[in-house]
ZALO-394956 format. One line per field, with one value per residue (C-alpha): residue number from 1; x, y, z. Coordinates in pm, whole numbers. Layout:
! ZALO-394956
resi <- NUM;...
u <- X;...
v <- Y;...
w <- Z;...
***
This chain:
! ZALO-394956
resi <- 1;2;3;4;5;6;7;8;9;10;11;12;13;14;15;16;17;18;19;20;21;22;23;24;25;26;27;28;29;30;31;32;33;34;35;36;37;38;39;40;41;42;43;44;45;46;47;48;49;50;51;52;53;54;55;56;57;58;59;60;61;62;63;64;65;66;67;68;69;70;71;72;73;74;75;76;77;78;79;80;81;82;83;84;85;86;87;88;89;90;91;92;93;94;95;96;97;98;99;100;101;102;103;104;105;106;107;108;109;110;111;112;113;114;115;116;117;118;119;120;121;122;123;124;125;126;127;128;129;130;131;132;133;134;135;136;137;138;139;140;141;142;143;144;145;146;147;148;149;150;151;152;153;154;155;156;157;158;159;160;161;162;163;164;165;166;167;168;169;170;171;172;173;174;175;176;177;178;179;180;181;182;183;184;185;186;187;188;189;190;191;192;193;194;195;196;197;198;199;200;201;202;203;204;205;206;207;208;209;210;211;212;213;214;215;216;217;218;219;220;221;222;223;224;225;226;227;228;229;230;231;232;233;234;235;236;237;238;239;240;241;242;243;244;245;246;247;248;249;250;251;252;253;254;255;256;257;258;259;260;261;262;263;264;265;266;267;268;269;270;271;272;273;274;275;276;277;278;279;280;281;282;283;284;285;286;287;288;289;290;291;292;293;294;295;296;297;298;299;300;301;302;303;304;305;306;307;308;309;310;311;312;313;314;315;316;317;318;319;320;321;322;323;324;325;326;327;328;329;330;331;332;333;334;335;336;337;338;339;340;341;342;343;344;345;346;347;348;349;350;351;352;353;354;355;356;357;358;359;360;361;362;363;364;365;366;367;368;369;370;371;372;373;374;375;376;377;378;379;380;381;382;383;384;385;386;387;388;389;390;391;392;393;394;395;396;397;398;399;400;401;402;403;404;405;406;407;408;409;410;411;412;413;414;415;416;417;418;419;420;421;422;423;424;425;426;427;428;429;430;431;432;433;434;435;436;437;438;439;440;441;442;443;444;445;446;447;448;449;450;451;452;453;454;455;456;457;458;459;460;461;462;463;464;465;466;467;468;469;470;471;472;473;474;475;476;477;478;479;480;481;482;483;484;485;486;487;488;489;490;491;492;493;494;495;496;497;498;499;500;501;502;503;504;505;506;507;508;509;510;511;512;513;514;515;516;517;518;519;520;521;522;523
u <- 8271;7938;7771;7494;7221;7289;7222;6957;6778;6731;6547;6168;5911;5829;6204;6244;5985;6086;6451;6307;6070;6352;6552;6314;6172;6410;6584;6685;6394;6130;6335;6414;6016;5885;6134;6024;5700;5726;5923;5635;5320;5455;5482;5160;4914;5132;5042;4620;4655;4729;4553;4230;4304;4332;3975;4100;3880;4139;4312;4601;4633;4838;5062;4965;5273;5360;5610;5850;5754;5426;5583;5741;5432;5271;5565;5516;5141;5283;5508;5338;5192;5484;5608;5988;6145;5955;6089;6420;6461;6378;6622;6867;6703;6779;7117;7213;7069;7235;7554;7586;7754;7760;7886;7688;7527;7710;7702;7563;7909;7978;7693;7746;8109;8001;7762;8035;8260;8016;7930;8279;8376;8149;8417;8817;8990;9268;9132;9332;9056;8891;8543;8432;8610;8481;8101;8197;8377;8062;7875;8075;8010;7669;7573;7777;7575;7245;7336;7450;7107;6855;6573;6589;6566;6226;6216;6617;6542;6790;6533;6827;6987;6705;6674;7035;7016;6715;6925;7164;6942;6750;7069;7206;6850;6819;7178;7088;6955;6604;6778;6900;6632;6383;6634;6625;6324;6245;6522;6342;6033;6196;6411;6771;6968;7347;7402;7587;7752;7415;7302;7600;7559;7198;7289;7577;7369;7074;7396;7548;7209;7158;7534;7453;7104;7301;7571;7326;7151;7399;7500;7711;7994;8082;8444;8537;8662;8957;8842;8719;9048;9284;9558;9429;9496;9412;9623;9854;9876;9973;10265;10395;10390;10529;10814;10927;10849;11101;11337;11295;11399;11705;11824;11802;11909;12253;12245;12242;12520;12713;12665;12777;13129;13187;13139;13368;13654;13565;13663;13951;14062;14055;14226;14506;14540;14530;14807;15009;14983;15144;15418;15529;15529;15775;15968;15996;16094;16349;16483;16487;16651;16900;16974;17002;17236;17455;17480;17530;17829;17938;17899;18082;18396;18421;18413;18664;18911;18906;18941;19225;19394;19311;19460;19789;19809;19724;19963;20240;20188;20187;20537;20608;20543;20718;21038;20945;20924;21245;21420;21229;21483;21258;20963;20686;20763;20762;20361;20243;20379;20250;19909;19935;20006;19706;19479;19618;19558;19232;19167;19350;19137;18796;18922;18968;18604;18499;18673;18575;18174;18214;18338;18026;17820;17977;17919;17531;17498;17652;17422;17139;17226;17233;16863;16749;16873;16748;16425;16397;16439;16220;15919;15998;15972;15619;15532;15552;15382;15056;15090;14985;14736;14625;14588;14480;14149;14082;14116;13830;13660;13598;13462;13218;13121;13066;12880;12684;12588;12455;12253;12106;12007;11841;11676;11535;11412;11212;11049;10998;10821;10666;10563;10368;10181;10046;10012;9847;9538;9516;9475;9198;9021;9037;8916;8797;9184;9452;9808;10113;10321;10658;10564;10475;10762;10783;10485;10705;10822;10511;10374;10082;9896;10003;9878;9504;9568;9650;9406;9099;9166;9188;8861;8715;8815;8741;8381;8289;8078;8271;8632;8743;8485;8720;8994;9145;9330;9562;9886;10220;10323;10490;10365;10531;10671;10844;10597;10406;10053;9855;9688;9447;9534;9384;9610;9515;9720;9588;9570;9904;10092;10079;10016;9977;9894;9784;9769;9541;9398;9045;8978;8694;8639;8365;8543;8864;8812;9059;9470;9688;10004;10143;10176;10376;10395;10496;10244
v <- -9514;-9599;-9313;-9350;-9281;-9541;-9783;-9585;-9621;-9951;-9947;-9974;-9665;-9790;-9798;-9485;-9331;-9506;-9344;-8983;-9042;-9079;-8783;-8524;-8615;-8698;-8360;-8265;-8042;-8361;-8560;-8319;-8220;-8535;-8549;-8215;-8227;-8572;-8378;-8063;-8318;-8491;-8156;-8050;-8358;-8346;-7942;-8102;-8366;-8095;-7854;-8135;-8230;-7883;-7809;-7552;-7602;-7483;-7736;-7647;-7843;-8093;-8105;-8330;-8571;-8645;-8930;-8901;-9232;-9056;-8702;-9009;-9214;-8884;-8752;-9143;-9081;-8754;-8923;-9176;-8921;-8862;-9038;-9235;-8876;-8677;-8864;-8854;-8538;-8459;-8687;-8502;-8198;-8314;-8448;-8077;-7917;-8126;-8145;-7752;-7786;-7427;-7526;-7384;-7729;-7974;-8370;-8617;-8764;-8467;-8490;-8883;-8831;-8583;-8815;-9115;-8873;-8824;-9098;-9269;-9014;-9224;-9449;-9423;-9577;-9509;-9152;-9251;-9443;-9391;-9301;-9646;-9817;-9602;-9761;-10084;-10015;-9823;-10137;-10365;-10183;-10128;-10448;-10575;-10343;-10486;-10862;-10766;-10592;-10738;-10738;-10366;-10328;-10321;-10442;-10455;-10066;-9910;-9736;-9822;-9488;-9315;-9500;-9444;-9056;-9009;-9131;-8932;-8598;-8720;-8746;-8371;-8256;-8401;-8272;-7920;-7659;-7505;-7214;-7420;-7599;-7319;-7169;-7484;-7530;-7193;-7266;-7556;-7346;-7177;-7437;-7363;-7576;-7588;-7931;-7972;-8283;-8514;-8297;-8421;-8783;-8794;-8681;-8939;-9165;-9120;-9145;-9426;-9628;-9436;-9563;-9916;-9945;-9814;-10020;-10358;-10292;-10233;-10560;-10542;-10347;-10010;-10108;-10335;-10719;-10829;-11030;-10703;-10523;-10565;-10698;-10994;-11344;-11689;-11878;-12026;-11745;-11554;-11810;-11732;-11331;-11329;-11594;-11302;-10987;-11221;-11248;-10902;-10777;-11066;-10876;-10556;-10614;-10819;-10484;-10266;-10476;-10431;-10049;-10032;-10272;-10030;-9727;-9849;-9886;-9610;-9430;-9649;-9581;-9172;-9241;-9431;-9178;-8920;-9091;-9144;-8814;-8769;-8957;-8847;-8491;-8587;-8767;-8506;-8245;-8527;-8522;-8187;-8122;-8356;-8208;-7869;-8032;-8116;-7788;-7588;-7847;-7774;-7392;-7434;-7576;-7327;-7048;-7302;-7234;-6876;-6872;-7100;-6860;-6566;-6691;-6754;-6437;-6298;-6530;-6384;-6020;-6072;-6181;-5931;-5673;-5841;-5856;-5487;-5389;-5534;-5368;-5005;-4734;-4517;-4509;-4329;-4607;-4907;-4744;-4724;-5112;-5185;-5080;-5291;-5556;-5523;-5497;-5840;-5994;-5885;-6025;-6369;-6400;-6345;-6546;-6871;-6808;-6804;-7173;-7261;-7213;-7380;-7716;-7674;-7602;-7879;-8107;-8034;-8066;-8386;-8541;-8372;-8523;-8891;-8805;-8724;-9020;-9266;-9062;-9115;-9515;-9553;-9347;-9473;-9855;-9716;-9569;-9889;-10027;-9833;-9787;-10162;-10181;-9901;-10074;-10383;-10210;-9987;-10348;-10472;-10164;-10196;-10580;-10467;-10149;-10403;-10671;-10381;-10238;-10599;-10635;-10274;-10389;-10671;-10483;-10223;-10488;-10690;-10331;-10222;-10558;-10529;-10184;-10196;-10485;-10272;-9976;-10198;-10328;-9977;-9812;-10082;-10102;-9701;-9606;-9238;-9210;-9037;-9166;-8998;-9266;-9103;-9002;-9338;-9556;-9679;-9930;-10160;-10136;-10250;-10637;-10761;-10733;-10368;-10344;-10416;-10179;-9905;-10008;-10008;-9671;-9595;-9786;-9564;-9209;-9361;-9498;-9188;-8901;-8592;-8720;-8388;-8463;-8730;-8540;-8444;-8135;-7986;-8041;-7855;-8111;-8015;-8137;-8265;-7939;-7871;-7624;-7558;-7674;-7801;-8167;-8296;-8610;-8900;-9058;-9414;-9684;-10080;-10307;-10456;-10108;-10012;-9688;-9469;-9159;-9033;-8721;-8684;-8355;-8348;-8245;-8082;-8424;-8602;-8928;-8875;-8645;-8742;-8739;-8974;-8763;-8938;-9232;-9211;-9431;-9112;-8902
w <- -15777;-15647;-15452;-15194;-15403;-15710;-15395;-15228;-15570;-15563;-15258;-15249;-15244;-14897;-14768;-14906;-14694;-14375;-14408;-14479;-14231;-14022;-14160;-14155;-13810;-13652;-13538;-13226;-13134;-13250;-12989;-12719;-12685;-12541;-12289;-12185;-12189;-11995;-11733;-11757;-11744;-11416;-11274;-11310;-11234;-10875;-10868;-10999;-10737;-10441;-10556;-10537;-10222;-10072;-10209;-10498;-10822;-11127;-11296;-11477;-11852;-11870;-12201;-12521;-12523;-12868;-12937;-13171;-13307;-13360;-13580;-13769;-13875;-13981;-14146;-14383;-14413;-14592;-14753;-14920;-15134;-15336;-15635;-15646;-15832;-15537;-15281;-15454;-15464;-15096;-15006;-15214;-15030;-14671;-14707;-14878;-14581;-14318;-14473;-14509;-14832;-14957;-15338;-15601;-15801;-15586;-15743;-15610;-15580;-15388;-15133;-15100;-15014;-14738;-14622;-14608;-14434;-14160;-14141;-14079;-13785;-13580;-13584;-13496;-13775;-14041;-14218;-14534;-14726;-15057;-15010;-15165;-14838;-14600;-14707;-14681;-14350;-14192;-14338;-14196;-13867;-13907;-13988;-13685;-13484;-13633;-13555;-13206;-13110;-13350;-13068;-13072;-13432;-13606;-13954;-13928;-13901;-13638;-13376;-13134;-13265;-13182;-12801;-12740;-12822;-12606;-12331;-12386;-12376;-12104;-11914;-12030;-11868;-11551;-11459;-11541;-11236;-11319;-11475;-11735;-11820;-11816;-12132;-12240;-12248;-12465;-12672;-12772;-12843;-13083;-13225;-13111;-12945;-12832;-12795;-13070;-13009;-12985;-13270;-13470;-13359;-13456;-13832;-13803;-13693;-14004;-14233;-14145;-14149;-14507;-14632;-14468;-14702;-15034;-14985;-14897;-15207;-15419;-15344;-15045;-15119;-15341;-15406;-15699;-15630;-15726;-16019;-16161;-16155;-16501;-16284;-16131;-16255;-16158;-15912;-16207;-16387;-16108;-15995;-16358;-16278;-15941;-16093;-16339;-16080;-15851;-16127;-16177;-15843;-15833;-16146;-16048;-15641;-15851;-16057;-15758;-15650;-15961;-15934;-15587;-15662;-15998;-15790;-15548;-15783;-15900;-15573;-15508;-15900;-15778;-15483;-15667;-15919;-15662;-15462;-15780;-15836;-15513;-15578;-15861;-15754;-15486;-15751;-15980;-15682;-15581;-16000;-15962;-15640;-15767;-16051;-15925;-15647;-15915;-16144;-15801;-15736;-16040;-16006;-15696;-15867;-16091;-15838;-15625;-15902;-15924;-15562;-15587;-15851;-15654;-15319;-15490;-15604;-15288;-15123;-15382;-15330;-14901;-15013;-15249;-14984;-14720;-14906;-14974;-14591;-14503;-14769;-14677;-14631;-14478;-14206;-14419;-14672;-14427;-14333;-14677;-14704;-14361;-14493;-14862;-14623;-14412;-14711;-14845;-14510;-14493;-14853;-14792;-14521;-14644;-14961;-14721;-14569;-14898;-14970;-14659;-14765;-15053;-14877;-14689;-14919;-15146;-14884;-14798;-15215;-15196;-14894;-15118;-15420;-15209;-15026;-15353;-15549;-15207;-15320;-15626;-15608;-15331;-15526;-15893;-15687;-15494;-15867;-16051;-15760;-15775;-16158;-16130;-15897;-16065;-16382;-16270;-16091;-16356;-16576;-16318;-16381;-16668;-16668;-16400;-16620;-16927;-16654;-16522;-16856;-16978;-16674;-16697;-17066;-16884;-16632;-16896;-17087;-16827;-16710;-17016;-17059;-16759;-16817;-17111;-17046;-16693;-16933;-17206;-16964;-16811;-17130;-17182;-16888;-16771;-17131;-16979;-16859;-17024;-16841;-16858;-16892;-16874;-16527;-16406;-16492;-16077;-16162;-16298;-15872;-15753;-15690;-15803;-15461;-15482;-15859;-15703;-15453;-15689;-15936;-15697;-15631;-15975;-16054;-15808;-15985;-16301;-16188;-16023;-16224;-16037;-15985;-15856;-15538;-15442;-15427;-15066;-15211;-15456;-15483;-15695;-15951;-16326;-16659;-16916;-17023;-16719;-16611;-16244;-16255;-15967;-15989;-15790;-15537;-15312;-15009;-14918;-14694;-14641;-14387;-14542;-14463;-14828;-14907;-15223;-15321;-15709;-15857;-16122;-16322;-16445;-16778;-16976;-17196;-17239;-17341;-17135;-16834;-16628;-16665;-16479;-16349;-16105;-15835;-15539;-15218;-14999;-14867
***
């Protein structure tokens, strides 16, 4: 980029030493004296006139008032005996002193930035601007100002600053008691002063008229036009680009749509399966059941029959003993018959439970067996069913997998077209730029309005002889080994709500010295 003083160097000897004139005069102390001594003189020719008219012979001495627009023609007649690098270098002088910059060697990119910066608080606007647009906004401004009060300017010179300050101090002193202005009055003696705030506006003031000359002289603006930037095209040509960046984002808003359709059978295809699943878990649990219905029915025959065989035999020795009692010839033999008999009872009786369980229990296995085969028809039907659907989607899957493939091929291609011809005039035009290409794959995203946007900014970091004096801070990226390293970065939105941020890394290179890492349209 541009600073202030590749314009400020095209300005004549004599505008040179009208602006630091201005600069070195034009301090708060230089201005605040008059107005005191104003204030100071008027006192005393009223104490003189009194003091005459009472008869009393001293005369107190009225103050020299010295004008700052006096201090400023002697501070040129001083000037003028410098040569152009003289000068030059006091103006690099000044600005160091009233920016406070504290870096050891700063650039003059460094100290023009700072100047731009204060410059552009004079005004409320968007903060996210290169320093580039923040001249031609404060000349934009500036020269507003100039055409709006021309009759107050000398020369086009802006002594209106100068007027409007004065006001502004004269009106901070007349609303202070006599305390305050007798301290301020010897703080002035000795040069300190608190108002900070006019102090601030004065050097805001001297910069913005200082930005305003560089930029007029170096022809009216410090950022590139669009004609200068690789990306820009003539009206035809351009039709022709955004024909293909709109066929571009038809093919991949239809491929978005594929993905979305594919990943939505996709779902549906798990859900089938998982539902068929399902199924045929309760189908094999009915098979099962069934089965098991049928071996316990079978079980329970078997165990039918020995019952069977045992309750005739029980049947025939309740009998036996019967015909036994009645033919008992004695008492204690009738008991020990009595009690056979019992024992049988008991036994026939808990042999007919027994029978009587496994009718039951035959039963139950039955109405299982008929549940289970009702089961199994209605889930082998609702099988077949979803096996189908299932089939038939994962048949559609697989045209819109094939469909969605072609048109990622497509898509690839056309960015990858895209891509390298972006890449290709980069590498051409930002021949002190190293891009890392891999990392910036998401400018095949951006339109060709955008593409300016970006590229101005880039211009600017490439034109600029400290690039690391633009930056706004550091930020945690990784390079292209996967490992931490911290890159520098610039945020900057447009009228058009675009914004972008890029994260570069400066390098120790002479050709290249600066790396391209990143671009990003979220701060």
């Amino acid at each position: 980029m541009p600073n202030i003083f590749d314009g400020l160097k095209r300005i004549s000897d004599d505008e040179m030493i009208e602006q630091l004139a201005l600069l070195e005069t034009m301090n708060i102390t230089n201005i605040s004296k008059p107005v005191i001594q104003k204030a100071k003189k008027k006192t005393i020719s009223i104490i003189n006139f009194l003091g005459n008219k009472l008869g009393k012979g001293s005369v107190l001495q009225e103050p020299e008032v010295k004008e700052i627009w006096t201090l400023i023609e002697e501070k040129k007649e001083e000037l003028r005996g410098c040569n152009r690098e003289e000068l030059d270098e006091r103006l690099n002088k000044v600005l160091l002193e009233k920016t406070k910059n504290d870096t050891d060697n700063p650039t003059e990119d460094l100290i023009s930035m700072e100047v731009i910066d204060g410059a552009f608080k004079l005004y409320k606007t968007n903060q996210y601007l290169t320093p580039s647009q923040k001249a031609d906004y404060i000349y934009i401004k500036y020269h507003e100002k100039l055409s709006g009060k021309a009759k107050e300017y000398i020369n086009e010179m802006p002594f209106v600053d100068l007027q409007e300050t004065t006001q502004d101090i004269e009106e901070i002193i007349n609303n202070m008691d006599d305390k305050q202005k007798k301290e301020f009055v010897q703080s002035i003696e000795v040069e300190k002063f608190t108002l900070l705030n006019v102090w601030k506006k004065i050097d805001r003031q001297h910069f913005a008229r200082l930005v305003w000359m560089a930029v007029k002289a170096y022809g009216g603006r410090f950022t590139p036009k669009e004609e200068l930037l690789p990306s820009f095209v003539e009206n035809e040509k351009e039709v022709e680009i955004e024909q293909k960046n709109s066929e571009l984002k038809k093919s991949k808003r239809e491929l978005f749509e594929l993905k979305n359709k594919m990943e939505s059978c996709k779902n549906k295809l798990t859900t089938i399966e998982s539902n068929l699943k399902k199924e045929n878990i309760v189908l094999n649990n009915a098979i099962r059941s069934r089965k098991q219905a049928e071996e316990d029915l079978i079980d329970l025959g078997k165990i039918d029959n020995k019952l069977e065989t045992v309750k005739k035999n029980n049947e025939e020795q309740l009998n036996q003993i019967k015909d036994q009692m009645e033919k008992a010839a004695v008492l204690e033999e009738y008991d020990v018959l009595m009690e056979e008999y019992k024992k049988a009872k008991f036994d026939s009786i808990d042999i007919n439970n027994k029978l009587s369980d496994i009718v039951l229990e035959g039963t139950f296995k039955r109405e299982l067996i008929e549940d289970n085969i009702k089961t199994i028809g209605t889930k082998e039907e609702s099988i077949k069913k979803i096996a189908d659907e299932f089939q038939q989607l994962k048949n559609d899957t697989s045209v819109l997998i094939e469909e969605y493939n072609e048109k990622q091929k497509e898509v690839h291609t056309m960015e990858e077209i895209k891509r390298n011809e972006i890449f290709e005039r980069w590498s051409k035009f930002f021949i002190k730029f190293i891009f890392e290409f891999k990392a910036l794959n998401n400018v095949v995203d951006f339109s060709t309005k955008e593409l300016l946007h970006i590229e101005e900014c880039l211009y600017e970091i490439h034109a600029s002889k400290d690039p690391e004096a633009l930056s706004i801070g550091l930020i945690e990226g990784r390079n292209s080994k996967n490992e931490k390293e911290d890159y520098h970065y610039i945020d900057v939105s447009y009228p058009d709500k675009f914004q972008i941020e890029i994260h570069y890394r400066v390098l120790k290179n002479e050709e290249k010295n600066v790396q391209i890492v990143g671009i990003t349209t979220e701060f």
